[in-house]
KEKE-3310 file (N, C-alpha, C; in steps of 0.2 Angstrom, whole numbers, plus 5000, padded with zeros to 4 digits):
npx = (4994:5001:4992:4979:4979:4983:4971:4964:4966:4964:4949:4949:4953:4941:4932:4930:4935:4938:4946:4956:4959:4963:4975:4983:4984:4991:5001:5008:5009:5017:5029:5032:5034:5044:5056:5054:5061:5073:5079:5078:5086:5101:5101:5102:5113:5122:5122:5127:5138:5142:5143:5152:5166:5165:5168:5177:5184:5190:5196:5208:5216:5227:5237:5246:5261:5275:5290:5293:5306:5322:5322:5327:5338:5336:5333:5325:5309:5306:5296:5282:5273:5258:5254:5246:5251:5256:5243:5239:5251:5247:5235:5237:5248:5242:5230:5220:5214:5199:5191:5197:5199:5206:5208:5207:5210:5211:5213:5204:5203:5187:5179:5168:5162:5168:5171:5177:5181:5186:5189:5187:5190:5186:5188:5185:5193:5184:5184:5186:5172:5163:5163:5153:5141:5138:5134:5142:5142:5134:5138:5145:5138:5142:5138:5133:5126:5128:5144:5141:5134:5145:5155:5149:5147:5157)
npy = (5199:5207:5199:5206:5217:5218:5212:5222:5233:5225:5227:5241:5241:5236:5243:5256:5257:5264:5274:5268:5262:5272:5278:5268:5268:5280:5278:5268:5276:5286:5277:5274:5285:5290:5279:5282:5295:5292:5281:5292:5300:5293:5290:5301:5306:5294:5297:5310:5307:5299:5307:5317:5306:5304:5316:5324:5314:5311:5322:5336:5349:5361:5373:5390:5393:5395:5388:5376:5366:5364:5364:5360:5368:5378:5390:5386:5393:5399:5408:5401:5400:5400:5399:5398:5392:5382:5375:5369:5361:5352:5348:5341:5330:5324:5314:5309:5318:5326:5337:5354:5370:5383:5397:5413:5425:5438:5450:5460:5479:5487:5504:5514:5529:5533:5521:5508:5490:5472:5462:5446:5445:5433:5425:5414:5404:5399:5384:5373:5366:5373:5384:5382:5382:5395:5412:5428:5440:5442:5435:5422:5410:5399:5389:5371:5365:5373:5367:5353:5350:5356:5346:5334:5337:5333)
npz = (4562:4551:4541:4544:4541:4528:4523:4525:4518:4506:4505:4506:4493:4485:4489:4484:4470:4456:4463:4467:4452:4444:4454:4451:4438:4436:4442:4432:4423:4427:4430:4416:4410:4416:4412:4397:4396:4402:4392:4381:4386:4386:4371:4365:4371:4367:4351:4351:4358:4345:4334:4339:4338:4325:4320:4309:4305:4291:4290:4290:4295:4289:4298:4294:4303:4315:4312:4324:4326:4319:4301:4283:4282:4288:4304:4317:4322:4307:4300:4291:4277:4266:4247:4233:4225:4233:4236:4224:4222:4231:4227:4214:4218:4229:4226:4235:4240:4241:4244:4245:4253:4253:4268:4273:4285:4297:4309:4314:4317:4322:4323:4327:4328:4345:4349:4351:4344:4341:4324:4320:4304:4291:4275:4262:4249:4234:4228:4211:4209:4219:4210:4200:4207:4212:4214:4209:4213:4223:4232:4243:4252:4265:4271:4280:4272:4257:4260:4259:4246:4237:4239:4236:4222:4214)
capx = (4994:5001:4987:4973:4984:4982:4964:4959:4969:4961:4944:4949:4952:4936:4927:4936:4938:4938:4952:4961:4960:4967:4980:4986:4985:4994:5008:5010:5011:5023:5034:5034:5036:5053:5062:5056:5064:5080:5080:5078:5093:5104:5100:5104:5120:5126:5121:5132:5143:5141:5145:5159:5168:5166:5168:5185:5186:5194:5198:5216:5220:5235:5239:5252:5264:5281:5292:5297:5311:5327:5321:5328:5343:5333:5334:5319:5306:5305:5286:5280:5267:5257:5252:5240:5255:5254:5237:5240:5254:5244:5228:5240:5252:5239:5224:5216:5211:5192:5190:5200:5198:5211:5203:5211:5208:5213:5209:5204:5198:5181:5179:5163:5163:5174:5169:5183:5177:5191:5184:5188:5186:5190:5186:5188:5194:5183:5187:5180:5168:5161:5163:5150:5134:5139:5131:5147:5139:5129:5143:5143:5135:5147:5134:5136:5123:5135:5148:5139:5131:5152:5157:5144:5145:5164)
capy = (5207:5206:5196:5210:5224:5216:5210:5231:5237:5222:5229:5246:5243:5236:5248:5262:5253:5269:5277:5262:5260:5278:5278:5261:5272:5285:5275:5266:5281:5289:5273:5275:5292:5290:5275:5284:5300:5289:5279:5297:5304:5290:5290:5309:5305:5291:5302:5315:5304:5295:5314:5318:5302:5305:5321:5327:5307:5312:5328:5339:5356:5364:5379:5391:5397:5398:5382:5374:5364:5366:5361:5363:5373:5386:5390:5386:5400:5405:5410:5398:5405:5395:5401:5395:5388:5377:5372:5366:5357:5347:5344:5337:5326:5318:5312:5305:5325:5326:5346:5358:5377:5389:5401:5418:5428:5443:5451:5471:5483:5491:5510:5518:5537:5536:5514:5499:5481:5469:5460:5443:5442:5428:5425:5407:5403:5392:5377:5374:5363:5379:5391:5381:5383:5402:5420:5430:5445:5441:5430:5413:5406:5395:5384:5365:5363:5372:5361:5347:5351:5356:5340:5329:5337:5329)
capz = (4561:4543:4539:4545:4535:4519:4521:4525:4510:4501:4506:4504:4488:4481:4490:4480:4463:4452:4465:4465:4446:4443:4457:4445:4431:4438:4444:4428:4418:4430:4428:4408:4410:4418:4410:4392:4398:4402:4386:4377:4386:4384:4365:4365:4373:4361:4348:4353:4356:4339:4332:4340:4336:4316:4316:4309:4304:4285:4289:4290:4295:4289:4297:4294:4308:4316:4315:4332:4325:4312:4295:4276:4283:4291:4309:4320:4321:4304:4298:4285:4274:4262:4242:4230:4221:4238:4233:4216:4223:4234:4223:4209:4221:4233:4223:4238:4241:4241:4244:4247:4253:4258:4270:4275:4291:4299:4315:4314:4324:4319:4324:4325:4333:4349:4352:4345:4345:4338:4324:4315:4298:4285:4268:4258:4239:4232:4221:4205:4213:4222:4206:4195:4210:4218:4210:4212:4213:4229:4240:4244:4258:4268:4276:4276:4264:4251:4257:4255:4239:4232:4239:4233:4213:4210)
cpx = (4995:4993:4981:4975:4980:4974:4961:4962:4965:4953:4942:4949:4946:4932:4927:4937:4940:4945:4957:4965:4967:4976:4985:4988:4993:5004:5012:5013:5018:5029:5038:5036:5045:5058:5059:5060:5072:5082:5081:5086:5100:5103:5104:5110:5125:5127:5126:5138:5147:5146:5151:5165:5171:5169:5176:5188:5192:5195:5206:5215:5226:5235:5247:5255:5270:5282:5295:5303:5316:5325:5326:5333:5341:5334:5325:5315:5304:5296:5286:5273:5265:5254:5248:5243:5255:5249:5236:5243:5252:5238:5231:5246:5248:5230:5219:5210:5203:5187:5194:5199:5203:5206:5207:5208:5213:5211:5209:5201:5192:5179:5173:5162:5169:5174:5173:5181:5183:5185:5187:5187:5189:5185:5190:5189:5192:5186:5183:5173:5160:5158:5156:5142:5134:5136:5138:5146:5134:5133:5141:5143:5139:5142:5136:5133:5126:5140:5148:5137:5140:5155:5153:5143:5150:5161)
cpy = (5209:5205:5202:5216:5222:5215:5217:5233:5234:5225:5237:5249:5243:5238:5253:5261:5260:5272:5273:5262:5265:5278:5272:5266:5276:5283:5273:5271:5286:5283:5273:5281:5291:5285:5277:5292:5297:5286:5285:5299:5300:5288:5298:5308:5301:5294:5306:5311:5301:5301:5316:5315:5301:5310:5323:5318:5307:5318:5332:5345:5359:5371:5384:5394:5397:5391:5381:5370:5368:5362:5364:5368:5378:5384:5390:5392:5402:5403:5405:5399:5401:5399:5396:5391:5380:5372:5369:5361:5350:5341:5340:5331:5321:5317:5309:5314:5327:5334:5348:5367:5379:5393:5406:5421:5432:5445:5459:5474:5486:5496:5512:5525:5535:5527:5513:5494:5478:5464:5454:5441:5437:5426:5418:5408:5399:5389:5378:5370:5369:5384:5388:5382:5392:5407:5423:5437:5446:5439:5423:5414:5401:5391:5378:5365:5365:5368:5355:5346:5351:5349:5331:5331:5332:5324)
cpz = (4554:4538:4538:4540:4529:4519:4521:4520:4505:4498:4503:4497:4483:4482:4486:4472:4459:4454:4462:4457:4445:4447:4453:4439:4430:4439:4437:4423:4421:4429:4421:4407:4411:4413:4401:4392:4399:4398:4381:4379:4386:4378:4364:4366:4369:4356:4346:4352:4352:4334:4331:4337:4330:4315:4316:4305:4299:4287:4291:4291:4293:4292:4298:4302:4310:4316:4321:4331:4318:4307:4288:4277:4286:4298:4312:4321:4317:4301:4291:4282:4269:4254:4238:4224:4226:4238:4229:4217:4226:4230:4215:4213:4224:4230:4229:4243:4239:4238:4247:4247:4257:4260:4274:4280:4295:4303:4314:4319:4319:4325:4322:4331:4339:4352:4349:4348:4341:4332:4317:4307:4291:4279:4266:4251:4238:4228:4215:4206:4215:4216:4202:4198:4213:4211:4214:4218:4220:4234:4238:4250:4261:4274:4277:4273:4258:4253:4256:4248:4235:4233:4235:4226:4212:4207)
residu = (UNK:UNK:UNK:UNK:UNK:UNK:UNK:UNK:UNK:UNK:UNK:UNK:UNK:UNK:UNK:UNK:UNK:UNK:UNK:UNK:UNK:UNK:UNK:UNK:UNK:UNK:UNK:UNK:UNK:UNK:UNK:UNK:UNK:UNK:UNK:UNK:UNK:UNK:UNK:UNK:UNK:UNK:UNK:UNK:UNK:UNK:UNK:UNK:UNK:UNK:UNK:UNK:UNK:UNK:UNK:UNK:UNK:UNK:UNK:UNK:UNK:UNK:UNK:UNK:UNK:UNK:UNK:UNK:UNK:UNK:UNK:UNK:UNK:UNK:UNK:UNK:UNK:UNK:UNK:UNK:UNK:UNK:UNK:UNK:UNK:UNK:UNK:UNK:UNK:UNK:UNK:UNK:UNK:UNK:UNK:UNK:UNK:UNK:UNK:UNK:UNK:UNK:UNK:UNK:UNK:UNK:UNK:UNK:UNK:UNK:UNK:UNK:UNK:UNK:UNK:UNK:UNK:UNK:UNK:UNK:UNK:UNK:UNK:UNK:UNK:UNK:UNK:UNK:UNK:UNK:UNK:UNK:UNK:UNK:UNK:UNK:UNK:UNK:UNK:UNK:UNK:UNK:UNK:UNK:UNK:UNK:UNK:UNK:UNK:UNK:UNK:UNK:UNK:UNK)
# end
């Protein structure tokens, strides 16, 4: 019975060649279709994942706020606030400092007719890195390409 199956499909097919061919076609390109579709998204994923990984690799945050322990005599709680004396201090103590931007931010409200919208706004101090590519008069751009470009003059 097996036997007779295969021999009418066999039959079927060479009667058919053109179909046949195609429906081959069809298949195969459905097959590649998918396993590069799944190579694409497990690329993508590494990717991302590759991404993530580095990012922040050398990087540091300081920010200021309330201490949670007692330090230097002082009682826990109190607001530590950072100046440009701060800055100085770092960029001549730790030479392994690359770039550095203090970046200041404030939360306001903005008021127009009888509407308020809250609205974060922060401003950075460039370095001198920065000062020698900027037009003052116009703004800086805080893209990465300026941070790449100030990082990349040292």
């Amino acid at each position: 019975m097996f036997h007779d199956l295969l021999q009418e499909a066999y039959a079927a097919m060479r009667h058919n060649r053109r179909r046949t061919a195609l429906t081959m076609l069809g298949m195969a390109w459905g097959i590649a279709t998918v396993v590069m579709l799944l190579a694409y998204g497990n690329g993508f994923g590494q990717a991302c994942a590759n991404i993530f990984a580095n990012f922040g690799n050398k990087l540091v945050i300081v920010v200021p706020d309330r201490t949670s322990m007692q330090a230097g005599g002082q009682k826990a709680g109190q607001l530590v606030r950072f100046t440009l004396d701060d800055l100085d201090t770092l960029t001549t103590n730790l030479p392994q400092i690359n770039q550095i931007t203090p970046e200041v931010g404030k939360q306001c409200s903005v008021q127009y007719d009888t509407a308020s919208s809250p609205f974060l706004s922060a401003a950075i101090i460039p370095t001198s890195s920065w000062s020698a590519r900027s037009r003052w008069g116009r703004g800086v751009s805080t893209t990465w390409k300026t941070r790449y470009n100030a990082r990349g003059s040292r």
